[in-house]
C-alpha positions as CSV (number, residue, x, y, z in Angstrom):
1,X,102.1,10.7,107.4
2,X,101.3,14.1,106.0
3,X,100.5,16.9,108.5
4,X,98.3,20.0,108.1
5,X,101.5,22.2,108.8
6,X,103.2,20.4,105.6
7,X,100.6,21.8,103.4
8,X,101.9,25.4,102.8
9,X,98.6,27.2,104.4
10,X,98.5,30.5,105.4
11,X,99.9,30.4,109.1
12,X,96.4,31.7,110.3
13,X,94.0,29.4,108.9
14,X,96.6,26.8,109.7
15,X,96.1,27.7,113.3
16,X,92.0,27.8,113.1
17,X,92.6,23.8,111.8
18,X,94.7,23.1,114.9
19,X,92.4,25.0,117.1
20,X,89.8,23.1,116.2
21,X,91.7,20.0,117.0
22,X,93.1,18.4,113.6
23,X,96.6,17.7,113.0
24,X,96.4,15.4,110.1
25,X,94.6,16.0,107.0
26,X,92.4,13.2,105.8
27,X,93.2,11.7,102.2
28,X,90.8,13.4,100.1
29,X,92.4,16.3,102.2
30,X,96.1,16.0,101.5
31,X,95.7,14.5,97.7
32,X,93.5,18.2,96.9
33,X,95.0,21.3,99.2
34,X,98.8,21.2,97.6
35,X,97.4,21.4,93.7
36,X,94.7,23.9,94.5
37,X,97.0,25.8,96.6
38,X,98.8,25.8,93.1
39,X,95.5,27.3,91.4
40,X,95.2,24.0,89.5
41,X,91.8,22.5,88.9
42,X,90.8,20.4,90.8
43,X,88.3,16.8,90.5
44,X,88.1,15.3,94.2
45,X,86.3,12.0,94.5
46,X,85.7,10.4,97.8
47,X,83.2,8.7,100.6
48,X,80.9,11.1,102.2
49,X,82.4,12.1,105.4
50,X,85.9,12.0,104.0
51,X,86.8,15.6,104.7
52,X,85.7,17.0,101.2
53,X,84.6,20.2,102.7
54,X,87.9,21.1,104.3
55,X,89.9,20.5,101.2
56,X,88.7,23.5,99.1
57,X,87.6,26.0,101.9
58,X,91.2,25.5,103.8
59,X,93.3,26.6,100.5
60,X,90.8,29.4,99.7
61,X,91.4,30.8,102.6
62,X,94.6,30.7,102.0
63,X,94.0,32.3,98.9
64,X,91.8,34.6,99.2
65,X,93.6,36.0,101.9
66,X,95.2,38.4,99.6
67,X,92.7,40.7,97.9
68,X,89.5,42.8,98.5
69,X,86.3,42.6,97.3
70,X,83.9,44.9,95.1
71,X,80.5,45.4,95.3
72,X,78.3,42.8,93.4
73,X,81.5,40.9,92.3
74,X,82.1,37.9,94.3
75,X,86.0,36.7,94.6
76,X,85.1,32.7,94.9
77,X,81.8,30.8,94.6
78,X,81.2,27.8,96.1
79,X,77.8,25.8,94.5
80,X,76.0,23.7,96.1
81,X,72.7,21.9,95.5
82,X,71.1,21.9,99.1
83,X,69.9,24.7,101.7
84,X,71.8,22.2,104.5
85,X,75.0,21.7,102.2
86,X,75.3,25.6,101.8
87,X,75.0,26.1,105.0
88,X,77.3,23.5,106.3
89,X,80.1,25.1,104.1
90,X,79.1,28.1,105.3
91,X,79.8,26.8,108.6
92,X,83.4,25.4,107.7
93,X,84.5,29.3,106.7
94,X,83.3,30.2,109.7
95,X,85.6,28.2,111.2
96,X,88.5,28.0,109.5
97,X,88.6,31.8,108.5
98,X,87.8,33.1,111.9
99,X,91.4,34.5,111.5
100,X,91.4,36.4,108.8
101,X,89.3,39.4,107.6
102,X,86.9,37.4,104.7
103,X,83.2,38.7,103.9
104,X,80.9,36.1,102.9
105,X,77.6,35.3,101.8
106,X,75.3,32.5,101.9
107,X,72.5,32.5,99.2
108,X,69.7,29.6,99.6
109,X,65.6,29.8,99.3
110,X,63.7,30.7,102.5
111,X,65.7,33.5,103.6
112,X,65.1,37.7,102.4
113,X,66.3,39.1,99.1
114,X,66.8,41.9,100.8
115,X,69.1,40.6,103.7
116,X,71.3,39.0,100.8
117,X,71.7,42.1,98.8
118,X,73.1,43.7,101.5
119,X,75.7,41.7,102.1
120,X,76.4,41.6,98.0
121,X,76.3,45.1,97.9
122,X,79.0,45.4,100.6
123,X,81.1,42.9,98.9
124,X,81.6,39.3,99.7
125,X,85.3,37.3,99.2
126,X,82.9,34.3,99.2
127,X,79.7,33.3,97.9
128,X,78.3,30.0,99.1
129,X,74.9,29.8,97.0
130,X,72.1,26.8,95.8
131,X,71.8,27.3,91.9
132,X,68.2,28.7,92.1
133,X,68.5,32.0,94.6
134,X,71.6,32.3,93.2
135,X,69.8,32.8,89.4
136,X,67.5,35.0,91.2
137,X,69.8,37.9,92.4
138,X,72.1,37.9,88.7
139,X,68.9,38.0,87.4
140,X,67.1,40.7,89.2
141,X,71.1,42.6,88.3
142,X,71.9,42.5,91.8
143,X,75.2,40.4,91.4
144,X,78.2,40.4,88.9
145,X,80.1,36.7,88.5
146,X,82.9,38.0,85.7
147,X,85.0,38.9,89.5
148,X,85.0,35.2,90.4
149,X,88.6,33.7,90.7
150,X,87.6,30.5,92.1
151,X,84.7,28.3,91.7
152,X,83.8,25.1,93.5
153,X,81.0,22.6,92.5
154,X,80.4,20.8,95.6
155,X,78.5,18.1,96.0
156,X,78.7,17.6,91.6
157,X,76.9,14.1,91.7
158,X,73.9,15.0,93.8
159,X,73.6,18.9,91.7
160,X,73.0,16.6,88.8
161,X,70.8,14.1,89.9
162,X,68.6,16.6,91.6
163,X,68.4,18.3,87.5
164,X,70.9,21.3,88.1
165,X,72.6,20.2,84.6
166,X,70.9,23.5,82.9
167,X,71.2,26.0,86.0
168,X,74.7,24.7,86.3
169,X,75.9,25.6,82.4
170,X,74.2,29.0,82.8
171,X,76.2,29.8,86.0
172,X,79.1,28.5,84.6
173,X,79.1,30.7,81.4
174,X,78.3,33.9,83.6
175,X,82.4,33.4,85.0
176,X,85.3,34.7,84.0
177,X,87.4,31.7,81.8
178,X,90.3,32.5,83.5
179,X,89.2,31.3,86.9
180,X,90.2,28.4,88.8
181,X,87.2,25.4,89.1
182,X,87.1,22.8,91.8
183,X,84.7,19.5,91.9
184,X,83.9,17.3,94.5
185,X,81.9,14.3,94.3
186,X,81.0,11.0,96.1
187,X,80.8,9.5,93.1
188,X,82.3,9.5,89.4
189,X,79.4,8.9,87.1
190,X,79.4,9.9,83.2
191,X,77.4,12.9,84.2
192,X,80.1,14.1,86.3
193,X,83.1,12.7,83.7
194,X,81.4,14.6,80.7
195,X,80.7,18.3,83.0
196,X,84.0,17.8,84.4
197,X,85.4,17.6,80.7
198,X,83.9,20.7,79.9
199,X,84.8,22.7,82.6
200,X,88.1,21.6,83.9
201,X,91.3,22.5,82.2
202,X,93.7,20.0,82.8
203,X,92.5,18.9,86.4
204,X,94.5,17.1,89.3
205,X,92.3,14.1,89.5
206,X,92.3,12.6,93.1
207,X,89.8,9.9,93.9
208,X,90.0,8.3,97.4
209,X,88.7,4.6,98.4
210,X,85.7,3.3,96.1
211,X,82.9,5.3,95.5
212,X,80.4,3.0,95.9
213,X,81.2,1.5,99.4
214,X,80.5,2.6,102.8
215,X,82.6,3.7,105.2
216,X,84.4,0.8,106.9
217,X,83.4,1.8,110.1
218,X,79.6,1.7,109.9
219,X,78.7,-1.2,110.8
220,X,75.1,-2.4,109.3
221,X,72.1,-4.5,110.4
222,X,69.8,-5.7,108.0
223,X,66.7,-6.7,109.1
224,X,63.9,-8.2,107.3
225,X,60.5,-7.3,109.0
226,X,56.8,-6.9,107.7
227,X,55.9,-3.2,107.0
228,X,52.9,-3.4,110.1
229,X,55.8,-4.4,112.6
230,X,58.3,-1.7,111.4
231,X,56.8,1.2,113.8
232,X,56.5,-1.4,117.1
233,X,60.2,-2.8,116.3
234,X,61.5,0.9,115.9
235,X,60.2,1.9,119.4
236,X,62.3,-0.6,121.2
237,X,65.1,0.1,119.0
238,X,65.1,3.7,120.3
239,X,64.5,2.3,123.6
240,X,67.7,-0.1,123.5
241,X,70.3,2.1,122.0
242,X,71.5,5.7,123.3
243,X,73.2,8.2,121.8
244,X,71.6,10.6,118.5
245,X,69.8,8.5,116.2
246,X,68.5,10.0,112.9
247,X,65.8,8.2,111.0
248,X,65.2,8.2,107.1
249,X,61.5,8.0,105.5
250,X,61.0,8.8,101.4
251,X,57.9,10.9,102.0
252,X,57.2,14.5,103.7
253,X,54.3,13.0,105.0
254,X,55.7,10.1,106.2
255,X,58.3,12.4,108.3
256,X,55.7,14.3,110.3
257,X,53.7,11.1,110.9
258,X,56.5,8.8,111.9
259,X,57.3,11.8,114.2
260,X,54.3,11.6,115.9
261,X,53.9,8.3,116.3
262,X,57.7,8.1,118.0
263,X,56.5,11.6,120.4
264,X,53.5,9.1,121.3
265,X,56.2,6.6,122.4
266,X,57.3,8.5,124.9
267,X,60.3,9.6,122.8
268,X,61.7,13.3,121.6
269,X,61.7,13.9,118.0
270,X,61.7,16.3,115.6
271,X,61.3,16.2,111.7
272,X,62.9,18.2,108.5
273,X,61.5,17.7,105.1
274,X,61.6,19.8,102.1
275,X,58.1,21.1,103.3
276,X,59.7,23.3,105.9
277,X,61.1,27.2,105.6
278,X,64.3,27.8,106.5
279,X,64.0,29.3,109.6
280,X,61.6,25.8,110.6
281,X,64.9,23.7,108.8
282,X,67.4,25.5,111.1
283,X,65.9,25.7,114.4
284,X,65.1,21.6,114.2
285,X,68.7,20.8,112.8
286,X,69.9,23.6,116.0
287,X,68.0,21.5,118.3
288,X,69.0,17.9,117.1
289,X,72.8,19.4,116.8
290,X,72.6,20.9,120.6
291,X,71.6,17.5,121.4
292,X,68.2,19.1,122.8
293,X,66.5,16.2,120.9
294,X,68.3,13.3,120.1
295,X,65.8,11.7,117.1
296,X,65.8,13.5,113.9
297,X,63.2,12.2,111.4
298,X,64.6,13.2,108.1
299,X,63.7,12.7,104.3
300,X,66.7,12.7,101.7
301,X,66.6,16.7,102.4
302,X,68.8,15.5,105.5
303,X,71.2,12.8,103.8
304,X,74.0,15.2,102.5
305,X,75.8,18.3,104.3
306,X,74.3,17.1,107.5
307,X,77.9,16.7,109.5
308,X,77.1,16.3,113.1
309,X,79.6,13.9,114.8
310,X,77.6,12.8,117.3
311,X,75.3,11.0,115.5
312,X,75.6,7.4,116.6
313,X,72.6,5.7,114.7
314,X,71.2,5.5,111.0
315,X,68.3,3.8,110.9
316,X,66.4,3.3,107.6
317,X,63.0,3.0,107.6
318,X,62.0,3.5,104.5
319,X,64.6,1.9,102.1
320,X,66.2,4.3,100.0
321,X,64.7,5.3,95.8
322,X,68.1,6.4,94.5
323,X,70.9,3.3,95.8
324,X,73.6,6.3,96.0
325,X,71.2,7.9,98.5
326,X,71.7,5.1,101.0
327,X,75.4,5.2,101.3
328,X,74.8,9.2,101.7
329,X,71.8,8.3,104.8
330,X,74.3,6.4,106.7
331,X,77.1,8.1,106.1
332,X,75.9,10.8,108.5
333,X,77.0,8.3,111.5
334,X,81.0,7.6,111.7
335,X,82.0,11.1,111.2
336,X,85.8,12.4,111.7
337,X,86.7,8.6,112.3
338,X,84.2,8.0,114.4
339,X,82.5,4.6,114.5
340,X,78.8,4.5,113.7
341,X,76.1,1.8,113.2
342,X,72.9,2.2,110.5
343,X,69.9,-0.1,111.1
344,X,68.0,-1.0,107.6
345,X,64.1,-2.2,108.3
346,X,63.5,-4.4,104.5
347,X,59.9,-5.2,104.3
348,X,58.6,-7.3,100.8
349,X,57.9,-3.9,99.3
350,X,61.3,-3.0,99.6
351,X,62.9,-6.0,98.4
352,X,63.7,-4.3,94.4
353,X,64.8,-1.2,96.3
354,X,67.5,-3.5,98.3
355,X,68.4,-5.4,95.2
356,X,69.5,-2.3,93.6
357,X,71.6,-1.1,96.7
358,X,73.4,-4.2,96.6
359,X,74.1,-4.4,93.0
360,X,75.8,-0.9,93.9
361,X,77.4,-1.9,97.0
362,X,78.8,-5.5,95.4
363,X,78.4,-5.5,92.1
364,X,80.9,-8.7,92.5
365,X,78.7,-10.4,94.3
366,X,76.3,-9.5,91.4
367,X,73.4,-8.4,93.7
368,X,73.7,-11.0,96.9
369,X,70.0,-11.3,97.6
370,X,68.5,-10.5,100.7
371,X,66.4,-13.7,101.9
């Protein structure tokens, strides 16, 4: 079995992974460090909560240890298409580079132009940025992208689905073609094959496990209940089982009311939703993470970049739209090997929204119903 100390990392982030207690690299981990380590590019498919995140930022840190940076010209960029995602990987330098001397800065909506300009101005080895704010500075001339030597699109399936194509291309053309370009993805759609084709020269392909399958150790309960008994049946759920639970809903609205309702239940919760500033989205996710409150209320804002391993339950209450987004909602439980368990409530109403998961999930079974 492959160890982290096989991989050829610079001896100080290689001690930042064993400080923070890993010794073996997951698959999606050891299959993408060695060729990007080799400045290849790079496609990485694989299950959320795989250990995506670790296999680009571990060997740009090793990378990027050599080198300063300029004012307004970035060494790396790292794309992503969520506030939470950003800031998660934002998180994972933090970690792993607390070694070595790396500027970086995080560009998402919600937060000061003016408290991210001074950090480009200084110079940043890495720039972890959401497509939009990131637009915003090149275009106000505040940041230079023809310094970039790596690029990572994390995250590729949900950046397209959430209509990033166009943002994407633009970004793209701003870099230098000489640079190195990394994609990770849950999923391999034709989206992803075609941007991929257009952007990758010659990548080392590595796809871990099917795409389209939970992690084995989730284990899920299906239950089939009447909309009206959903919020009773939830309240004894929470009551029954310990441990952080967080909850899914489709709406905004939907968050803040199921919140109140479960607050009126005698329970602690808090709720995130797109509606939120940043500020709001980072105290809640501080609280729920420092286990102050251990029911999180979330809408699909919540279902990626979220990696908290002590999150023991999924539940579902509103079935998932998109059929992808479901195996993203409970993959937030069973992090780092953990085991985890996700609850789905299916009322009538959700009964086409089920069929499709299912197609997704066993498309041998072509579509089992649920009955």
């Amino acid at each position: 079995m492959t160890k982290f100390t096989e991989l050829n990392l610079n001896p100080k982030v290689l001690k930042a992974v064993q400080d923070a207690g890993y010794e073996t690299p997951t698959p999606i981990q050891a299959g993408a460090i060695p060729p990007a380590l080799e400045g290849r590019d790079v496609l990485g498919i694989a299950q959320t909560g795989t250990g995506k995140t670790a296999s680009f930022t571990l060997p740009m840190i090793t990378m990027l240890a050599r080198g300063r940076a300029r004012a307004r010209m970035p060494r790396s960029l790292v794309l992503c298409p969520t506030r939470e995602l950003a800031a998660q990987v934002a998180a994972n330098f933090e970690t792993y580079a607390q070694n070595v001397k790396l500027t970086k800065a995080l560009l998402i909506g919600g937060v000061s132009f003016k408290e991210q300009d001074t950090l480009i101005d200084k110079g940043v080895d890495v720039l972890i940025a959401t497509p939009g704010r990131l637009l915003d500075h090149f275009e106000r001339g505040k940041l230079l992208l023809t310094g970039v030597q790596i690029m990572v699109v994390d995250e590729a399936d949900r950046m397209l689905d959430m209509g990033f194509t166009e943002q994407l291309v633009k970004i793209v053309e701003m870099l230098n073609s000489k640079r190195q370009t990394m994609m990770f993805s849950a999923t391999i759609s034709e989206n992803i094959k075609r941007i991929s084709g257009r952007y990758l020269t010659d990548p080392v392909r590595i796809a871990i496990g099917p795409q389209h399958k939970p992690a084995l150790n989730i284990t899920q309960q299906d239950v089939k209940i009447s909309h009206d008994k959903k919020l009773p049946f939830l309240i004894e759920e929470l009551e029954r089982r310990s441990g952080s639970v967080i909850i899914f809903v489709n709406m905004k609205r939907s968050a803040d009311s199921l919140t109140r309702s479960i607050k009126e239940g005698n329970h602690k919760a808090v709720a995130i939703h797109g509606d939120l500033k940043q500020h709001q989205r980072n105290r809640v996710i501080k609280s729920f993470r420092d286990e102050k409150c251990r029911i999180l209320v979330a809408t699909d804002v919540a279902a990626r970049g979220l990696d908290i391993p002590h999150i023991k339950h999924v539940i579902n209450y509103d079935i998932s739209i998109n059929p992808e987004d479901h195996i993203h909602r409970i993959g937030r439980t069973a992090r780092a090997g953990n085991s985890g368990e996700a609850l789905n409530l299916i009322s009538s109403a959700d009964s086409s929204k089920w069929h499709a998961i299912q197609r997704l999930i066993n498309p041998e079974d072509n579509a089992k119903k649920f009955s």
